[in-house]
N, C-alpha and C positions, 0 to 999 in steps of 0.2 A: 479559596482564600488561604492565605499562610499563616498559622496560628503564631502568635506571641512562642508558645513552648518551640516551635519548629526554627525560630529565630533566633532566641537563646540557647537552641543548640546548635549552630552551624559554626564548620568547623571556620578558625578564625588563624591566620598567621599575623605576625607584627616583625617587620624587618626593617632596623633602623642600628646606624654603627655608633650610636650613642645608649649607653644603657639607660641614663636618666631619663631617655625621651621611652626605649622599650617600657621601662616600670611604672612610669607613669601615666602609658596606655593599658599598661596588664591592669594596673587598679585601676582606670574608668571604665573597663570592661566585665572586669569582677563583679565591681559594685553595682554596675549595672544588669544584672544576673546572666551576664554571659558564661558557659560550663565548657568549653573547647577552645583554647584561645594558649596558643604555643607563639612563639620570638626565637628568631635569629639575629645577632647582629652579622652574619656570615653573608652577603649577598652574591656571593660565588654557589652557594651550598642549596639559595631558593627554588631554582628550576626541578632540581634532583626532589627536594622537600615539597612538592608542589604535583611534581609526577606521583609520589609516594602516598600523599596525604588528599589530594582530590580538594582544595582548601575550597572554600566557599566566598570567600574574602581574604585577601590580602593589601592591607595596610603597609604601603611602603614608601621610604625614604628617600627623595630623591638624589641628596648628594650623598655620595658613597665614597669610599676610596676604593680603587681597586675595580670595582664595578659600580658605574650609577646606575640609578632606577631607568634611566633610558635602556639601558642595555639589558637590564635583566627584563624586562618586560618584551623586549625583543626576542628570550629567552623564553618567556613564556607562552609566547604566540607561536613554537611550535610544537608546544603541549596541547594547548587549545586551541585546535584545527579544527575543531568542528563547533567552536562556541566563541562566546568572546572572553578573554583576560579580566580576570575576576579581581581588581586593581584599582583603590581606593588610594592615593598619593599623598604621601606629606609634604610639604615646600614651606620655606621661608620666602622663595623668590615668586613674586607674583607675575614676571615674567615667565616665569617654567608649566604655570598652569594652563594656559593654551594649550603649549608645546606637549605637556605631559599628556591631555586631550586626543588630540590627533595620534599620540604614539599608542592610544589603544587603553588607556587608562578613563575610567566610567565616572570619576567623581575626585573630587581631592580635597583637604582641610588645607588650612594654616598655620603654622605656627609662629607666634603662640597660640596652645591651643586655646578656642571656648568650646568648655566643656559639654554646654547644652549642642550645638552646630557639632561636634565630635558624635555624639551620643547620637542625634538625630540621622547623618548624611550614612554613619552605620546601618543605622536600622533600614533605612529607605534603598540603600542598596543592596539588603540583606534579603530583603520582601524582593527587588527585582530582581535575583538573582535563584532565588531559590523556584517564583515561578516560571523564571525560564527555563530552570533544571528540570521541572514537571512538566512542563511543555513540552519539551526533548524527550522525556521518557515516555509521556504519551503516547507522539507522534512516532517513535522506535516499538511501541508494543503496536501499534496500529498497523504499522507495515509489516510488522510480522506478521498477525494477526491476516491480515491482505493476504499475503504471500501463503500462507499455513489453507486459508481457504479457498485459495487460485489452483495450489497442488489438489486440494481434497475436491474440488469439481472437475478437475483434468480427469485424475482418477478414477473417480463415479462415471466420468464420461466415457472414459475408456473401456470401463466394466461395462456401461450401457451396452458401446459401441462392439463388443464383444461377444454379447449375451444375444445382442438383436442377429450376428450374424451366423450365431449357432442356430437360432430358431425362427431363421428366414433365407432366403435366397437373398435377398437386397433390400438395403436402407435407401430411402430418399427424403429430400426436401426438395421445394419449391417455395417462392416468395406472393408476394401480395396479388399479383399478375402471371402466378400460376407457372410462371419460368423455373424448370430445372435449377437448384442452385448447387447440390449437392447429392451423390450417388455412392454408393458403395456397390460390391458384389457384381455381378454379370452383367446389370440393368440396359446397359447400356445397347449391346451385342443383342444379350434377347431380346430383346422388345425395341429395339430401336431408336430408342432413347435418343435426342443430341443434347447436351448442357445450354442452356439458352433458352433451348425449345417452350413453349406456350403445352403445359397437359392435355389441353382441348383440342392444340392446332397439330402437334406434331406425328409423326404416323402410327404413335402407339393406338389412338384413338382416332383414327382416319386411315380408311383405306387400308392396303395389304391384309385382305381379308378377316378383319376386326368387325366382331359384333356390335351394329346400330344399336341396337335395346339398350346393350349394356352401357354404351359410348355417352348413350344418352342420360342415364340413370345417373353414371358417376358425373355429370356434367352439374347435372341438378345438385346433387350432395354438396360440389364444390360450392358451386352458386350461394347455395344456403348456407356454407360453412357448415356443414354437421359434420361429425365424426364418422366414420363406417368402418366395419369391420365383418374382415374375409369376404369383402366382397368379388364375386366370381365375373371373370370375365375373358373371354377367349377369342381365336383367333384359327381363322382357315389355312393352311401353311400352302404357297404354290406345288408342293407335291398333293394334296388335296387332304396331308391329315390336319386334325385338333391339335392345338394346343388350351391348355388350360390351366389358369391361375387365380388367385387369392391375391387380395392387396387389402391391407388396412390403413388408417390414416384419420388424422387428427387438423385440426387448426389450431395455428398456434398466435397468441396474444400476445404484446409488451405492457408492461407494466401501468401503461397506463390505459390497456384494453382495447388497443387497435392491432385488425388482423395485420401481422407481417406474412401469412404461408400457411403450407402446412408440412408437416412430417411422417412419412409411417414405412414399412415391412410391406415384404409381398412374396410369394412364395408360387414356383412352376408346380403345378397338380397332375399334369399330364401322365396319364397312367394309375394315379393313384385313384382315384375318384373310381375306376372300374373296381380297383385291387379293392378299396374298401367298402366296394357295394355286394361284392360276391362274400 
């Protein structure tokens, strides 16, 4: 909500080419504990005063010499391009209050004034004006805020995606139905990977001399959704040597705790597995 103090201090213009009618708004304003409340009767000078000043309210006049309030409000809409024209009208002609409506103007008096309806139609657009200010400022910290935390997970991702392929031969994912979605590194080449492919159905795990025990073991892991890690799994190469690998792998949930996949590393051992048993 908009406090009383927050109201009585908002900055306030009065642009009228009659000073009897500016002073005799400065004092219902004063008296009313308004603390920011500056007049022009210059209405060539308002748009400039307006860029400058960020006014919160402006009370203006609509027959002018020189410039009427039609025109300077047309002046001010392309100041506030991104809001609406903060544009409380005065008129004699009850014809012009439509008119003044439609050109962008939020509310307007009469004169002659009453004092109470002067005092009031202030206040009430004083309140809707300043919560649409903090609505705007909100919604501008939020998208920053968005945008600040869209980079810092790109980032992290990046870093993940970095770290995982210093300390593995390849990344992958797969979806709900176990399909290839995504590979990094060799995967593809060694093992025979296709993008699409089914984990269970494709020849990483069928056929070209792929271990059954193992085929089967990781079959069940997936089955159960469990995690594994370094698990060993190898393969007879048509020249008749071993290959042999390491894969780890996770399932992964959304938010509302349905499997979408899984994700994990996996890493060629071939050679190493003798080198670090001797």
């Amino acid at each position: 909500m908009i406090t009383a103090t927050e109201i009585l201090n908002a900055n306030l213009l009065i642009v009228d080419d009659q000073e009897a009618n500016v002073l005799l708004l400065e004092d219902i304003l004063q008296e009313a504990g308004y603390t920011r409340v500056s007049s022009t009767m210059d209405p060539l000078s308002v748009a400039a005063l307006h860029r400058e000043n960020h006014y919160d309210l402006i009370l203006l006049d609509l027959q002018m010499p020189g410039l009427d309030g039609f025109q300077v409000m047309e002046n001010l809409k392309a100041i506030e391009t991104e809001s609406y024209i903060p544009v409380l009208v005065i008129t004699a002609q009850p014809a012009h209050k439509l008119q003044a409506l439609l050109a962008g103007a939020k509310d307007f008096v009469s004169k002659p004034f009453d004092l109470t309806e002067v005092k009031t139609r202030i206040h009430n657009m004083l309140e809707v004006r300043l919560l649409h200010r903090r609505l705007d400022n909100y919604n501008k910290v939020l998208e920053q805020t968005v945008q600040e935390r869209t980079a810092e997970l790109r980032e992290s991702e990046a870093r993940f995606r970095a770290l995982t392929e210093l300390a593995s031969d390849w990344y992958w994912e797969s979806d709900e139905n176990q399909r290839v979605t995504k590979v990094s590194g060799p995967l593809l080449d060694m093992l025979g990977i296709q993008m699409g492919s089914s984990l269970s159905e494709t020849r990483v795990l069928q056929g070209s001399g792929w271990n059954e025990a193992e085929r089967t073991e990781l079959e069940a892991n997936i089955r159960a959704r469990r995690p594994f890690l370094d698990f060993p799994f190898s393969r007879v190469k048509p020249d008749g040597s071993f290959q042999h690998f390491r894969a780890s792998g996770e399932p992964i949930f959304d938010r509302s705790a349905r499997f979408i996949g899984y994700r994990g590393i996996g890493v060629e051992v071939t050679g190493r597995l003798f080198t670090n048993a001797t």
